[in-house]
C-alpha positions as CSV (number, residue, x, y, z in Angstrom):
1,X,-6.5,-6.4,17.4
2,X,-2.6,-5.7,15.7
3,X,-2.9,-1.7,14.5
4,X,-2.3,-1.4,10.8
5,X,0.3,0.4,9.3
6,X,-1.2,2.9,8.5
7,X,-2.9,3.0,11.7
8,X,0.7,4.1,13.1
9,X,0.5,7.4,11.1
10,X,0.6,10.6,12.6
11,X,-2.8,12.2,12.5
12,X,-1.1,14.7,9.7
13,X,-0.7,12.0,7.6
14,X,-3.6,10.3,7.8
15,X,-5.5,12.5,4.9
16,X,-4.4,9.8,1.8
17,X,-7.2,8.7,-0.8
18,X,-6.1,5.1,-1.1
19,X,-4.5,4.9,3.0
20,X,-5.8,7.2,5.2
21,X,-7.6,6.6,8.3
22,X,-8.5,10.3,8.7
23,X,-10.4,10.0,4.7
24,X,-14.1,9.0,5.1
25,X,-14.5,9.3,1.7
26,X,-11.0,7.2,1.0
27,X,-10.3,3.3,0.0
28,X,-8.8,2.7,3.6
29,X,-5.9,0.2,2.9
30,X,-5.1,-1.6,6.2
31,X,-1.6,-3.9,5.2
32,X,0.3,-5.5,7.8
33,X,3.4,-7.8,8.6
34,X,3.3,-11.7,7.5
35,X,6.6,-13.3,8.6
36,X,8.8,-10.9,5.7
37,X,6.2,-10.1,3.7
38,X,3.7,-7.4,4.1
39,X,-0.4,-8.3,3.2
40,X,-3.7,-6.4,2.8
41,X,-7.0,-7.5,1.4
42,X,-9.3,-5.2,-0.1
43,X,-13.0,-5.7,-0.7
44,X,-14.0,-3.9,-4.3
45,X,-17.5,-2.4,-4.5
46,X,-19.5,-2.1,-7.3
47,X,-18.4,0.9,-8.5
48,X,-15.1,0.4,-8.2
49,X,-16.1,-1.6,-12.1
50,X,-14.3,-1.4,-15.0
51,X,-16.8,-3.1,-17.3
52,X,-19.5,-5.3,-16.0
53,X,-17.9,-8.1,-13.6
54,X,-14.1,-6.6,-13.8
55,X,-12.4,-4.5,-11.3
56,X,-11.0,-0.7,-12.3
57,X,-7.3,-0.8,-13.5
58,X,-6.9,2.7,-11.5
59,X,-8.2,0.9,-8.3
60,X,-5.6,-1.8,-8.7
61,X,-3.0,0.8,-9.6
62,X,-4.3,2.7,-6.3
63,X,-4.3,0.0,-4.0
64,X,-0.8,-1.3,-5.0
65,X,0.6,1.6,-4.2
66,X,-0.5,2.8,-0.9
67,X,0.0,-0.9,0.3
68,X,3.4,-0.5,-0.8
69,X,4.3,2.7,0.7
70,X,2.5,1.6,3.7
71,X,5.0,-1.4,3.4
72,X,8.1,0.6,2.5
73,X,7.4,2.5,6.0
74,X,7.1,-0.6,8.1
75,X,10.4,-1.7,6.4
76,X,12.1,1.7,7.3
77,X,11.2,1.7,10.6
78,X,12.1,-2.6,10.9
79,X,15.6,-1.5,9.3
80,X,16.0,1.0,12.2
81,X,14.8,-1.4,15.0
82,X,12.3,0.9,15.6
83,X,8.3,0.2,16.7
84,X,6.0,1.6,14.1
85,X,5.1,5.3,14.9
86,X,7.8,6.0,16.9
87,X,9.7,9.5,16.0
88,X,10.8,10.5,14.0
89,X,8.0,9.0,12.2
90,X,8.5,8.0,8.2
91,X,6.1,8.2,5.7
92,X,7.0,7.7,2.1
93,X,5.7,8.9,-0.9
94,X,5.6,7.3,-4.5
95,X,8.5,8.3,-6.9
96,X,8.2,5.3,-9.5
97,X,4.5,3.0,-9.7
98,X,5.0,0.1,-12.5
99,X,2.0,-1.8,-12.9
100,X,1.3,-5.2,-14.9
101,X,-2.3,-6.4,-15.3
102,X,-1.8,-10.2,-15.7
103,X,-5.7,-11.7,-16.0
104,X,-8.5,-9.2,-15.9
105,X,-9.7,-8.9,-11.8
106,X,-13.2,-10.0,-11.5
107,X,-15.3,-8.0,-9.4
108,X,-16.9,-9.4,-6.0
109,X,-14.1,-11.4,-4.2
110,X,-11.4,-9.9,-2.3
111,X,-8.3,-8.6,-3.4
112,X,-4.8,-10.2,-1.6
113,X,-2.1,-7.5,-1.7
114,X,1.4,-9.8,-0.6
115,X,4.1,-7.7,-1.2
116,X,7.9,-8.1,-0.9
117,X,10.7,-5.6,0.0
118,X,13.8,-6.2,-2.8
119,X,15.6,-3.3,-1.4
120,X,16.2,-0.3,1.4
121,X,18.5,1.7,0.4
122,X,18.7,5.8,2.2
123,X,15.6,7.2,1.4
124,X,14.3,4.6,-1.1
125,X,12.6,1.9,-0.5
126,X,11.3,-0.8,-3.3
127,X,8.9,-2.9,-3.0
128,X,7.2,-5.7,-5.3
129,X,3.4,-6.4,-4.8
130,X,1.1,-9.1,-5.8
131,X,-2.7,-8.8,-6.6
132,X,-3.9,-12.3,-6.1
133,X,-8.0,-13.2,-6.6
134,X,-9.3,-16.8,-6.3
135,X,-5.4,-17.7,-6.1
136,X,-4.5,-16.1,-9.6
137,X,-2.3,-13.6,-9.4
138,X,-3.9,-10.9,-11.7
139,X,-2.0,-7.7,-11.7
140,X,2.0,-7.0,-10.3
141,X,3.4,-4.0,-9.4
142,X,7.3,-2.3,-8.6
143,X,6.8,0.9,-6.4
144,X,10.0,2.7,-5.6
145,X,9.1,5.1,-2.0
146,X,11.0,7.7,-1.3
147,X,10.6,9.1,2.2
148,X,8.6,12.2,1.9
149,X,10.7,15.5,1.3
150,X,11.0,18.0,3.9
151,X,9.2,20.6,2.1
152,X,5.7,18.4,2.4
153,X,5.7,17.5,5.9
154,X,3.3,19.4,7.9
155,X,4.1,21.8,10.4
């Protein structure tokens, strides 16, 4: 089975709430490459409720934005020519999140992350995501990544 991107992380980075594989307690975003555009699909729990039947803004906030800077690092490393997890490894971190909820998100089916890369530019990436349910798109977000600052990589 194709490794995630997040899968390619360096075990010191691998300790994210919404993407990483090293956090048991975490939402465990798995996004990976369709064609130019990056996808993920999250299955809400019941607690993950807003109000009876609806989905958490803060959950689609969340998941928008590691799938994005999951994304932003696949693009980094594409824009290099470089395989995923290769070093030096990237690993961006979130300097803008804007967030539009379109329809409410019911909760119970899956939640389609497609997300699009508008630009790479140094350290920034920006990327555009989709939250699509039941084929309606119910919630858009812009995340502009930075790749993470010296002074928070581990040692």
């Amino acid at each position: 089975m194709e490794k995630s991107f997040q899968d390619h992380y360096p075990e010191s980075y691998s300790h994210c709430y919404g993407c990483g594989s090293k956090n048991d307690s975490g939402l465990q975003i798995k996004s990976y490459w369709d064609g130019d555009e990056s996808v993920a699909v999250f299955h809400p729990e019941k607690y993950h409720m807003a109000f009876p039947g609806y989905v958490y803004g803060g959950l689609i906030a969340s998941i928008i934005d590691c799938h994005s800077t999951g994304t932003a690092a696949a693009a980094a490393y594409r824009e290099e020519g470089r395989e995923m997890g290769s070093e030096p490894a990237f690993r961006f971190v979130t300097a803008s999140l804007h967030i539009d909820y379109l329809l409410p998100t019911p909760l119970g089916p899956p939640l389609h992350l497609r997300s699009r890369v508008t630009e790479i530019k140094g350290r920034k990436v920006v990327v555009e995501t989709e939250c699509i349910v039941e084929d309606k798109v119910t919630a858009k977000g812009k995340v502009v990544a930075v790749q993470m600052p010296e002074h928070l990589l581990p040692e």
